[in-house]
C-alpha positions in Angstrom: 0.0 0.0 0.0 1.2 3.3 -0.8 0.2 7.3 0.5 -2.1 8.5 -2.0 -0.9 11.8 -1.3 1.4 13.8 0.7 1.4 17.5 2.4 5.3 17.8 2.9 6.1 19.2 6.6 9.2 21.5 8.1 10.2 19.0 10.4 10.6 15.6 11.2 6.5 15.1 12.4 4.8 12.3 9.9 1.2 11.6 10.8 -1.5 8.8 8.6 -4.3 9.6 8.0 -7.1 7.1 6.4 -10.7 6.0 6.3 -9.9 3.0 7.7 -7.8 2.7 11.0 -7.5 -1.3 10.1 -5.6 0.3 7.1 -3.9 3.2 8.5 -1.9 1.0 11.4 0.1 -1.4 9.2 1.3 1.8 6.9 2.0 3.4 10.1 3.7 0.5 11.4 5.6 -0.4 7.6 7.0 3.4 8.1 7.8 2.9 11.5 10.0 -0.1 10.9 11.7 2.4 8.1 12.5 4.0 11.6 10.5 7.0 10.5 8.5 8.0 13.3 4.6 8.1 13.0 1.9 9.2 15.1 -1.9 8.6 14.2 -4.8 9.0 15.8 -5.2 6.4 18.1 -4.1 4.6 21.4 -3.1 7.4 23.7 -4.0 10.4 21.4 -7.8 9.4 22.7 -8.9 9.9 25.9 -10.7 7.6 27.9 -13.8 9.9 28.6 -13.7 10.0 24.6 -13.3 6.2 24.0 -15.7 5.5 26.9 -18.5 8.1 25.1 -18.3 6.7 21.6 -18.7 3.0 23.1 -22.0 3.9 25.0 -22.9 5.6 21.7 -22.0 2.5 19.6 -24.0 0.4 21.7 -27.0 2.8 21.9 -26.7 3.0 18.2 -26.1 -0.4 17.1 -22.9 0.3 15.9 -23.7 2.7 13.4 -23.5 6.4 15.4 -25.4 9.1 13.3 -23.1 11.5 11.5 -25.0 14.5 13.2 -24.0 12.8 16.5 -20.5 11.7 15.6 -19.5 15.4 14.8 -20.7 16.3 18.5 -18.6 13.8 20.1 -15.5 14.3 22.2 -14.0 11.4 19.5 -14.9 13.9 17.4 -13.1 16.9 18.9 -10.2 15.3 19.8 -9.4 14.3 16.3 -9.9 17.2 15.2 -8.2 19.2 18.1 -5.2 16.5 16.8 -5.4 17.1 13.0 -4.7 20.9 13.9 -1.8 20.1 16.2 -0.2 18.1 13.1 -0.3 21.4 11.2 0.7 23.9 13.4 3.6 21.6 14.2 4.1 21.9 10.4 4.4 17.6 10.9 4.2 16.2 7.1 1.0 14.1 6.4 0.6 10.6 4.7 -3.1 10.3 3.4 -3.6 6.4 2.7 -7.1 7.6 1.0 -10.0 5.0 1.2 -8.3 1.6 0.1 -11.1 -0.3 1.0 -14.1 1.8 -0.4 -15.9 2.3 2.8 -18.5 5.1 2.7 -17.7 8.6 3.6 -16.5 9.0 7.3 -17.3 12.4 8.9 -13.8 11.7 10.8 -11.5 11.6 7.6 -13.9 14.2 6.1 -13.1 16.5 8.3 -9.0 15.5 8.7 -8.6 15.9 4.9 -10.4 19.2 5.1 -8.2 20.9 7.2 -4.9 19.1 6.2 -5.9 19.8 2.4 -8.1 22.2 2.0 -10.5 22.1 -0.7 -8.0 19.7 -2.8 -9.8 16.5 -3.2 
């Protein structure tokens, strides 16, 4: 698997970003072995009052949370509160794109609209 695109940083800060987390890891993980190293949104970046919330929701939702409620979440916020840290860090980004063709995600709508603007 390869980026589908790049946004070139100042430093040494590579984040992934993907629809899919279950594709995003291993690319993060094949760059990491590289000994390039790779933060994405996941494991510690989320808090446990925000993992806890979107569980509760899951279950409440039957595993498919509304995108109007998803966008209200603390999930929610703290990805996107992590998506602007990566750029004012000026951190380069790896988008991985949608290599599965999953629907659209509200998450990685919103990451590739502030990481790329408008740019599809």
């Amino acid at each position: 698997m390869s980026a589908k695109r790049i946004l070139p940083g100042t430093n040494d800060n590579v984040a992934v970003i993907g629809r899919n987390m279950d594709a995003v890891k291993p690319f993060a993980d094949a760059l990491g072995k590289q000994g390039i190293e790779v933060e994405t949104f996941s494991g510690s970046k989320i808090s446990k009052a925000a993992n806890d919330a979107f569980k509760e929701l899951s279950t409440r939702y039957g595993g498919k949370i509304p995108d109007d409620v998803l966008v209200n979440t603390k999930m929610f916020s703290e990805n996107q509160a992590w998506v602007e840290g990566i750029m004012n860090k000026g951190g380069t980004v790896a988008d991985i794109g949608n290599p599965f063709d999953a629907g659209k995600s509200v998450f990685y709508e919103m990451e590739k609209s502030i990481i790329f603007g408008g740019i599809k």
